[in-house]
N, C-alpha and C positions, 0 to 999 in steps of 0.2 A: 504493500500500500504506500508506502515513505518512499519506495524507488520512482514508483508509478508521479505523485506529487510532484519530487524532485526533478524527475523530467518534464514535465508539467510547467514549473516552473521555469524553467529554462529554458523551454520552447518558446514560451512567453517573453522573456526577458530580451531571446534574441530577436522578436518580431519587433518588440519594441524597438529596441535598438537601431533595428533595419527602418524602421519607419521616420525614426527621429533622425537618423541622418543620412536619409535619400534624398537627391534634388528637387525630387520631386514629394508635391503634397500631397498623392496618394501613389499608390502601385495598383498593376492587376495581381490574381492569383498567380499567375505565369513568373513574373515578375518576383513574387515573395518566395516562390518555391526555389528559382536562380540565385536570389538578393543571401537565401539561408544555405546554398547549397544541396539541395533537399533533390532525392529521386522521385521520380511521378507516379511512384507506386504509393509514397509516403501523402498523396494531393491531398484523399479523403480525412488522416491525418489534422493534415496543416488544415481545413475546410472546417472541422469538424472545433477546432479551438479557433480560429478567427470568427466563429459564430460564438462561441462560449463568452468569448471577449468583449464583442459587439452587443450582445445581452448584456454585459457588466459595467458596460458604456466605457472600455476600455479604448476600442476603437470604433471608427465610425465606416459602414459598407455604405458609399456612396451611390446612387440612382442606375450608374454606370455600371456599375458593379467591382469600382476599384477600393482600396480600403486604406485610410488614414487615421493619424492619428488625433483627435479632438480639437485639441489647441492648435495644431498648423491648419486645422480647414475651420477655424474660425467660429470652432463649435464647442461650447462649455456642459458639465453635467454640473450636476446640484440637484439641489431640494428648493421645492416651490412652497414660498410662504405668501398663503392668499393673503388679500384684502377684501374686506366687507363691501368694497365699493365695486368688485369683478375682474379690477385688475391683480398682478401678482408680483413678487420680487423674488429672480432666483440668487441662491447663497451659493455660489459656485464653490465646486470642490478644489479647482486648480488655483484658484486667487481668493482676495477679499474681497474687492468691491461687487457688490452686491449690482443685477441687470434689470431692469423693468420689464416688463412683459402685460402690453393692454389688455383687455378682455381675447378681443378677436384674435388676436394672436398665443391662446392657452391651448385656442385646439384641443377641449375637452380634458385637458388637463385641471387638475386638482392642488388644494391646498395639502403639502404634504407629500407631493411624489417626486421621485426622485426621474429626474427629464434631463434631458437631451435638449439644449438650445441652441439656435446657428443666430449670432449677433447679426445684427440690423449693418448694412450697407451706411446707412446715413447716419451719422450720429447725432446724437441733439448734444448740444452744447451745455447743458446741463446731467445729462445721465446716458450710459450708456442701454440700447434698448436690444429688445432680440425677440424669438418666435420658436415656442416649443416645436421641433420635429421629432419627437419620441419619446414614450413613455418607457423608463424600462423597469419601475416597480410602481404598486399603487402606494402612495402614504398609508391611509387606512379604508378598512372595506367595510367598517361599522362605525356608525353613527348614534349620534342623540339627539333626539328631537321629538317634536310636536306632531298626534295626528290627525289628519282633515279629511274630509269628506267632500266630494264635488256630484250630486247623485249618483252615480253608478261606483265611481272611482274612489280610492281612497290612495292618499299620497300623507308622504313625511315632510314636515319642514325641518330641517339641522337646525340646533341651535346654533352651531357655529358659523357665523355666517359670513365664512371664510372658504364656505361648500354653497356656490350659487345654485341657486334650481331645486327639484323637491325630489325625492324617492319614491316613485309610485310602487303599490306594496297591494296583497291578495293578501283576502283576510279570510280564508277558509281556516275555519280552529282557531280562532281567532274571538270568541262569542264575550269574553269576558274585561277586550278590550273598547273602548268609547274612544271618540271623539273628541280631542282635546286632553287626550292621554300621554303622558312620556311612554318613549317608547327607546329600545334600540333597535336600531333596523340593519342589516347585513345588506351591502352592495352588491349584487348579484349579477347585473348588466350597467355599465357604467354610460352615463349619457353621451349620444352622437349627434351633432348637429343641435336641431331643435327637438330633439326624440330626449325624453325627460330618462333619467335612472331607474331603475328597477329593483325590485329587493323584497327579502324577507323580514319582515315582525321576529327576532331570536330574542328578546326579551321586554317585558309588562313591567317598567319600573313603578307608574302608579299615577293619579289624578294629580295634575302639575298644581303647586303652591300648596302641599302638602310639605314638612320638613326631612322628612325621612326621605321623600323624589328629590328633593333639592339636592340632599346631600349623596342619592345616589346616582343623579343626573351629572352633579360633576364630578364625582369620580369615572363616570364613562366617558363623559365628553374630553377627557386629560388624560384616559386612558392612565390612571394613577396604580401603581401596585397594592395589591393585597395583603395577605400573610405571607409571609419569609415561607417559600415550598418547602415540604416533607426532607428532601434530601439536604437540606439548608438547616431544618432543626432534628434532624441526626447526626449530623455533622458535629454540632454544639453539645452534643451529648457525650464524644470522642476526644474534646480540648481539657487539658486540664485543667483544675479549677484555683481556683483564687489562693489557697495552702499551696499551692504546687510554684508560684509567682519565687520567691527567693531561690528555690532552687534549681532553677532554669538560670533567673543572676547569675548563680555558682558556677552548674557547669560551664555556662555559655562564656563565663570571665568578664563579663560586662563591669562596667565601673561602677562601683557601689557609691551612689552620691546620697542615700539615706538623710544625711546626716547637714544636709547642706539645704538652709534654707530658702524656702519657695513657696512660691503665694499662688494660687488660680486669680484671676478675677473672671465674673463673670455675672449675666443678669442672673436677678433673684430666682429667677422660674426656671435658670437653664438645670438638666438633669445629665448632657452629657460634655465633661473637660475633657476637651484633648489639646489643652499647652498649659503649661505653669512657667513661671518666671523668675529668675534669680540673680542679683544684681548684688556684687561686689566694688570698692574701687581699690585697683592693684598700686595707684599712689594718686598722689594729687591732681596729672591729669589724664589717668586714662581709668575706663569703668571696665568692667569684667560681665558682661550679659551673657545671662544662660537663657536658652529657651529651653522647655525638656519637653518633645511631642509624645502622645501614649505611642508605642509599639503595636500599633494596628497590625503591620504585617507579620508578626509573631504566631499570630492566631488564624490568618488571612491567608493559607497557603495557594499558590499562586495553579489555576488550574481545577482547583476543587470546589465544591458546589458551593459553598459562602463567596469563593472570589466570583465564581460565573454569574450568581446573583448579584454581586456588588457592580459586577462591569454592568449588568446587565439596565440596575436601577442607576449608578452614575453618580448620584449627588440623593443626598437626603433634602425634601418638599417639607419647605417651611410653611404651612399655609396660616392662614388667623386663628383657626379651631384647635389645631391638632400638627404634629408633625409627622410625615410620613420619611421612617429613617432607612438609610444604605444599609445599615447594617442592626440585628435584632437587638433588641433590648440589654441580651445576656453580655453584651458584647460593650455596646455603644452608651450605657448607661451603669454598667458594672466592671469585669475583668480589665475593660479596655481604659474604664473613667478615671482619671484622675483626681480619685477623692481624696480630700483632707485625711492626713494618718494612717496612710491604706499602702503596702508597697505597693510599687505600679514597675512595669517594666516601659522605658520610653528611649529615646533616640534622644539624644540631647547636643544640643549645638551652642557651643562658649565659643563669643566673640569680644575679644577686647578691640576697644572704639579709642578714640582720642578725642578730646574738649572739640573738636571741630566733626565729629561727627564721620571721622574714616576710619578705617577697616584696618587696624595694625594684624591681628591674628586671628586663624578661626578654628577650631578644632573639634571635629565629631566623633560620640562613641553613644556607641548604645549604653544602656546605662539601666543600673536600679534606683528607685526615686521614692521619695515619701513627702507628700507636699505637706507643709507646715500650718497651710492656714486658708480656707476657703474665704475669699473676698469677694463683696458684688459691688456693681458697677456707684449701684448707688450707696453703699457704704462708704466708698473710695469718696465721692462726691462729696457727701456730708464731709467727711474727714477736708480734704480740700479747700469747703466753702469757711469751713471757720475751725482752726485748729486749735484754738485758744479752748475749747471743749476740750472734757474729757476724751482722748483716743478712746476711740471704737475696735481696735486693733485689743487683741491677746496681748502683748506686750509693747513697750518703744520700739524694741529694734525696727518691731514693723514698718510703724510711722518712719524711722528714718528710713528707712528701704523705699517707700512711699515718694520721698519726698525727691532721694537721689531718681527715682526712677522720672519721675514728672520733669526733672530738670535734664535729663537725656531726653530724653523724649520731646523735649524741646528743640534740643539741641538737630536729633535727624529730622524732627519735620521744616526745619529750617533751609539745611542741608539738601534738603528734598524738592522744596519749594526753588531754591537759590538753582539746582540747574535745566529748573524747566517743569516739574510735575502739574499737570493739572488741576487745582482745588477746586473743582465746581461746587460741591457742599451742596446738593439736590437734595432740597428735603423731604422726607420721606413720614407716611403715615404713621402713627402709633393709637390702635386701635383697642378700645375695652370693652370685653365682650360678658354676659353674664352666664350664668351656668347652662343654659339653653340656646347658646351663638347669639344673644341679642343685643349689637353693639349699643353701647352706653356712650361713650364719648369716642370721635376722631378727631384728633389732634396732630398739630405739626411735631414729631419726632427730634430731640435736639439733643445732636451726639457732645457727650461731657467732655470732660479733661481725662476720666478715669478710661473710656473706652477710645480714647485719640492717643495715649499713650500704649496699648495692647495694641491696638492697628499700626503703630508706627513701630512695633517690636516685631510683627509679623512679620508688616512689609520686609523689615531689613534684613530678619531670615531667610524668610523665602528669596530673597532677590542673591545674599550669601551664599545659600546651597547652588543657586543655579549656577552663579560663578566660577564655582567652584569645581561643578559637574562637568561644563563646557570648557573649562579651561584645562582638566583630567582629556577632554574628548572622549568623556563615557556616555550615553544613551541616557536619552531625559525628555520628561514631558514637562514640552515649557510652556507657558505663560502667554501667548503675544497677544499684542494690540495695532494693527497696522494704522499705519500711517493715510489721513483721509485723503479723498481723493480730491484735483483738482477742482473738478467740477462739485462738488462739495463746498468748495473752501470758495470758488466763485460766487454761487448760491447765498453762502452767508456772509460774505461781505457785502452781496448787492441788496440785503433783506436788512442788515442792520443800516444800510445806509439810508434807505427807506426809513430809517425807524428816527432816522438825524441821532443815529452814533456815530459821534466824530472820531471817536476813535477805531471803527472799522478800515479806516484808509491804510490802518501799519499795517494788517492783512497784506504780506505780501510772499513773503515764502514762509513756505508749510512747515514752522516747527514748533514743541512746546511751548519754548519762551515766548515767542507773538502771542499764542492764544492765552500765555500765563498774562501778558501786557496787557491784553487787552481786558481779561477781568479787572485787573490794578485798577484800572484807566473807568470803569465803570462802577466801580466800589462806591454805595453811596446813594446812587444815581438812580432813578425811576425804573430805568431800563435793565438794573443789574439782574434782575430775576428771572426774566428773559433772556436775557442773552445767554445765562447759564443754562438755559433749557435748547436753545439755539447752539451752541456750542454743540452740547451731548449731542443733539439730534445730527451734527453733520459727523458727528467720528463714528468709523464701525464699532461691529461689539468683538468685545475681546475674546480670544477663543484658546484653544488646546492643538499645539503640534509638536510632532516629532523633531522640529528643525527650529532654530533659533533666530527668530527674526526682531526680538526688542519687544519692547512694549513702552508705545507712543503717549502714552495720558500717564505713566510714572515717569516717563523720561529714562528709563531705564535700559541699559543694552542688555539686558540679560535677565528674567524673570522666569520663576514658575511657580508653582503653590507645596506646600510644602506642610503646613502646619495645620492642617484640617483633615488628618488622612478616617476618621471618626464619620466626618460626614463625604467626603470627597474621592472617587476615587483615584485622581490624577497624582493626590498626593501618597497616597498609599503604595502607588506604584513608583515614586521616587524614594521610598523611604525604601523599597527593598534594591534600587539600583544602588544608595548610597549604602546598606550595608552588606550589600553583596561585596562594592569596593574596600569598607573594610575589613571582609574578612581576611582568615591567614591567607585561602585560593586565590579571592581578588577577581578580577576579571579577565578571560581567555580574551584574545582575538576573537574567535569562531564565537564565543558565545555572548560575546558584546555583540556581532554581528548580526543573530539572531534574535537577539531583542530589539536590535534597532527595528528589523523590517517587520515585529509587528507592534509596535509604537504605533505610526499613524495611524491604522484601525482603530488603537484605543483613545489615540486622540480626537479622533472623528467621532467615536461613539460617546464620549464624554463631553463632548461640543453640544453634539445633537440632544443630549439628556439635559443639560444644562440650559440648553433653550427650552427643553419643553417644561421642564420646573420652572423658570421663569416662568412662562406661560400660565400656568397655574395658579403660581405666587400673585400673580397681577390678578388677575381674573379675582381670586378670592378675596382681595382687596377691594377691589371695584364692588364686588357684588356686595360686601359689607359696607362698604361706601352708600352707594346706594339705598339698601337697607334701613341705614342711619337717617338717609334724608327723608326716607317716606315719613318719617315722622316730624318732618322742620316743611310740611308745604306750604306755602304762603310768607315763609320767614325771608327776609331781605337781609343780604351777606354782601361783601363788598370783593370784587376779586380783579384778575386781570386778564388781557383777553392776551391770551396763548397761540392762538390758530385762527385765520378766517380764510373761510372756501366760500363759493355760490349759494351753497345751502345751511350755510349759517357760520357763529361764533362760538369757538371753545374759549371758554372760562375756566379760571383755576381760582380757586375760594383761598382765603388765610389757609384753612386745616387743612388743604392739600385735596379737598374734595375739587373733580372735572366736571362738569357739564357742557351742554351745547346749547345756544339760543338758535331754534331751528327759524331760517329766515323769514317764515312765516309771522312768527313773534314782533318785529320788527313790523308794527301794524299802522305809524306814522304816514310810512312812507313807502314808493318801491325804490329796493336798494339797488345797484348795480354793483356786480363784483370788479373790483380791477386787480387783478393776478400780480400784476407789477409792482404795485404800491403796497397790496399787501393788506388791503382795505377794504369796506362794503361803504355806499356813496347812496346818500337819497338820491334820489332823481330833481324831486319837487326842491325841499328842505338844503339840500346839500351838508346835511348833516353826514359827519364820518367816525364811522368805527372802524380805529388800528390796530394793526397787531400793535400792544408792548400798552395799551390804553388799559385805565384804572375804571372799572366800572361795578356800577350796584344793580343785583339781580335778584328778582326773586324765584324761589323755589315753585315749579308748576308742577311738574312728573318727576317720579324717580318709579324705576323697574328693576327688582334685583337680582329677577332673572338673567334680565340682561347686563347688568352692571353698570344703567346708564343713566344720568340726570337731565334733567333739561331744566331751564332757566327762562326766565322773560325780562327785559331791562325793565329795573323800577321806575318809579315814575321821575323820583330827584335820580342825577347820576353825578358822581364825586368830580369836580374838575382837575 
């Protein structure tokens, strides 16, 4: 089976090869059977894996019937992320930036499937455009949605409406379903032309605005995980247990740090640590930083059913109610947790720093640990906001440990700042919900001193290991964040310029420090809160590869994740390359090589998980947003307008709640949209609504099904 593979792979490797550097931008069969050397007995052969590869969108068989390779005939794969409006955006696998793709041009393609695009001839000067020619997987063949009735017919609408057009469905065995039911429906015929989709009823989730539908609605609609499978909790039955923790230390020789004090900090409600922190100073100007991360991969062997589930889930789903975790309870909340007084087995990383915030030494060993003192965010805070109180801390030492640590910590975010980093400070929701999901208060999120000091200790680990891995040239999942694209950066300099930001004009070559300047430059300013939304909106999202390309919004050459291997699997898998290197073996040639090739897979699968947990994350938000507001209708709030399109204005409240004034609303006058300016325009009145304008709305609809509010301008509006 392994021979069969290995030539396999090699067959492969040399077509590619051939493909990538022939004159020409495709060959025929004739031509690849020569180009490899190959007898014509071997044609069915070569015939039989140039179709294998074309299905895996490896290569492209052209109309002609010659065959190239994707990126020389000007044709990209990826994944199709719909929009609500019919158009789509594909994530291409070969680059970053991200291709448009209009309705007409999806050619029955879907949100979610991984396609085949041939880039547009003409370019627009704002975004590159293109036109699916091939499907070569569906995203998903099951759905959640609403069902209708049109006399005879009965059809699905997807909640997601990100899936245009309905599911028509046969309701034979079906008697105990209605009309206006959730439902999940299986894609059985996918839609062609004007010819609607086809499908079966495979599951009665129940009478929609029901709590138990809600909550099972979106578990399918996010296709969220269940229970850890059978061979995942026998698995955990094989690990030894928590007694057995020192003397694994023993044999293994790991460094016995027991005895050397370390703090967690963490919020009040978290149940799983995986980093403690330990701060020495070796003299007057340099500090000694330990990070200590749990040893996830201890327990995590690489290949077995806890790891194939972990690759499989990718990241633990933070949602408002409940957490759904990478890895089980026994694990991610016990053996693995870094509780106070507990041995713990961890990976731990000492960095001595200097008053300026550089890297004099760094030194990794796995290690025995015993954290000294569980601290949460807002203990630390208290402590911070007025010291002249009794410490809250077990003893002084702490407080002074507290206090060296705040004063580094200063120190790199400084350091951080000074060669380019991003600080957008996007504020984010904090949501209280009561025993029943009924939020109580949404409120703007404001990150302390206690939790800007753990993120600046992170950062400067994880960005340490990477350097350190990349400069070994051993195999690593890194971090990147590319760099945006031109047409990007055109976009937002001609939209702030509209907005009369003077400081848009430095916009001029694409690097941190510009976009650091031009925060500076608007600090203060009406416009700053926007523009920070504007910024993010033109950088890509940062993602997971096998290869090291930087990351753009840390300013960083070198980044990965390193210290969440608990909930993440990207870092999990760097904790076993970094203690592979030190063990006594160390690393082969042969079998560094091995890991490298299958890196990108897991990098792409941890990309892809990491977008659909966001997905979710947001969604749950929104719907609890929502939620919240069904109770404040009629209530007038003051916010700012974030978005304007033809059919209306997005508004963003103080607490971080969105809504849209659908142009309707707008009952004065008829508005005319003008794209350019960035504006909606009476006709009559010549009154105007801008992007970046401060305005008072009242609450009319909120849906929390759909996670959406709507607004109508009050009658005073703020000038």
């Amino acid at each position: 089976m392994k021979k069969r593979e290995n030539a396999t792979k090699i067959l492969r490797n040399k077509i590619i090869n051939l493909l990538q550097n022939s004159r020409q931008a495709s060959l025929t069969l004739k031509q690849i059977i020569a180009g490899l050397g190959m007898e014509q007995q071997d044609k069915s052969i070569l015939r039989d894996e140039l179709k294998k590869m074309g299905e895996e969108g490896l290569l492209i068989k052209t109309e002609g019937g010659r065959y190239g390779l994707p990126e020389r005939l000007d044709i990209l794969t990826g994944v199709l992320q719909g929009h609500r409006r019919g158009f789509a955006f594909l994530r291409p696998e070969q680059e970053r930036e991200d291709v448009f793709i209009s309705s007409k041009n999806l050619h029955d393609a879907a949100h979610g499937d991984r396609v085949l695009v041939k880039l547009n001839q003409k370019k627009s000067r704002r975004r590159r455009e293109g036109t699916v020619i091939g499907i070569l997987r569906r995203g998903q063949s099951r759905l959640v949605g609403t069902l209708h009735r049109e006399g005879k017919i009965y059809y699905v609408i997807p909640d997601d409406q990100r899936f245009p057009g309905s599911v028509q469905v046969a309701m034979k065995g079906m008697k105990h379903v209605r009309t206006g039911d959730k439902v999940v429906v299986e894609i059985q015929k996918w839609a062609q032309g004007k010819r609607a989709s086809r499908g079966r009823i495979v599951e009665h989730i129940g009478p929609a605005g029901s709590f138990r539908t809600e909550q099972l609605t979106f578990k399918h609609r996010f296709d969220l995980p269940g229970k850890h499978p059978e061979p995942v909790m026998k698995e955990l039955e094989t690990l030894p247990g928590e007694e057995y923790i020192s003397r694994i230390a023993e044999e293994q020789g790991r460094s016995d740090l027991s005895d050397l004090k370390m703090v967690t900090i963490d919020d009040e409600q978290a149940r799983d640590f995986d980093d403690a922190i330990s701060l020495e100073k070796i003299d007057e100007k340099t500090f000694r930083l330990g990070v200590h991360i749990a040893d996830v991969s201890q327990y995590v062997q690489r290949g077995k059913p806890l790891d194939r589930e972990a690759l499989k889930r990718g990241t633990t789903i933070y949602l408002v109610e409940r957490a759904i975790h990478m890895l089980p309870p026994m694990l991610s909340e016990n053996i693995c947790s870094l509780q106070a007084g507990k041995d713990r087995l961890a990976v731990s990383v000492f960095m001595d720093i200097n008053e300026e915030g550089s890297l004099i030494n760094a030194r990794f060993k796995p290690s025995l640990i015993q954290v000294t003192e569980r601290l949460t965010y807002q203990q630390v805070e208290a402590y911070l906001s007025d010291k002249e109180k009794h410490s809250p801390f077990k003893d002084n030492s702490t407080a002074d440990m507290i206090d060296q640590m705040v004063r580094l910590a200063e120190v790199l975010r400084n350091r951080r700042l000074q060669r380019g980093t991003l600080d957008l400070d996007i504020p984010e929701a904090r949501i209280e919900i009561d025993d029943n999901g009924v939020p109580l208060t949404v409120e703007k999120r404001v990150m302390g001193r206690s939790e800007s000091l753990i993120e600046e200790f992170m950062i400067y680990c994880n960005e340490t290991v990477a350097e350190y891995l990349n400069g070994k040239k051993l195999p690593c999942v890194y971090r990147i964040h590319a760099v945006p694209t031109e047409e990007k950066l055109t976009l937002l300099r001609e939209t702030l310029t509209l907005m009369n930001v003077k400081a848009a004009g430095n916009i001029k070559v694409l690097k941190p420090k510009h976009l650091k300047k031009l925060l500076e430059d608007t600090r203060g300013e009406k416009a700053e809160r926007l523009v920070r939304y504007l910024i993010l909106r033109s950088l890509p999202q940062a993602c997971y590869s096998a290869y090291n390309e930087g990351h753009f919004g840390l300013a960083s050459e070198c980044y990965c994740h390193f210290t969440s291997p608990i909930r993440r699997y990207p870092d999990l898998v760097v904790h076993r390359i970094l203690k592979q290197h030190l063990s006594p073996g160390g690393f082969s040639g042969e079998k560094a090589k091995r890991l490298q090739s299958r890196l990108p897979a897991i990098a792409q699968q941890s990309s892809e998980r990491e977008r659909a947990a966001v997905d979710a994350e947001r969604a749950s938000i929104e719907i609890k947003k929502a939620q919240y507001m069904e109770q404040k209708l009629g209530e007038i709030y003051t916010g700012i307008i974030n978005g304007v399109t033809n059919f209306g204005l997005f508004v963003e409240l103080d607490n971080t709640v969105e809504g849209m004034i659908p142009v309707t609303e707008l009952s004065d006058d008829y508005y005319i949209y003008n794209e350019k300016a960035a504006a909606l325009t009476g006709e009559r009145t010549r009154k105007t609504y801008r992007l970046g304008d401060t305005i008072e709305v009242q609450v009319i609809r909120a849906n929390r099904e759909e996670g959406k509010v709507a607004f109508a301008p009050a009658e005073k509006e703020v000038v």
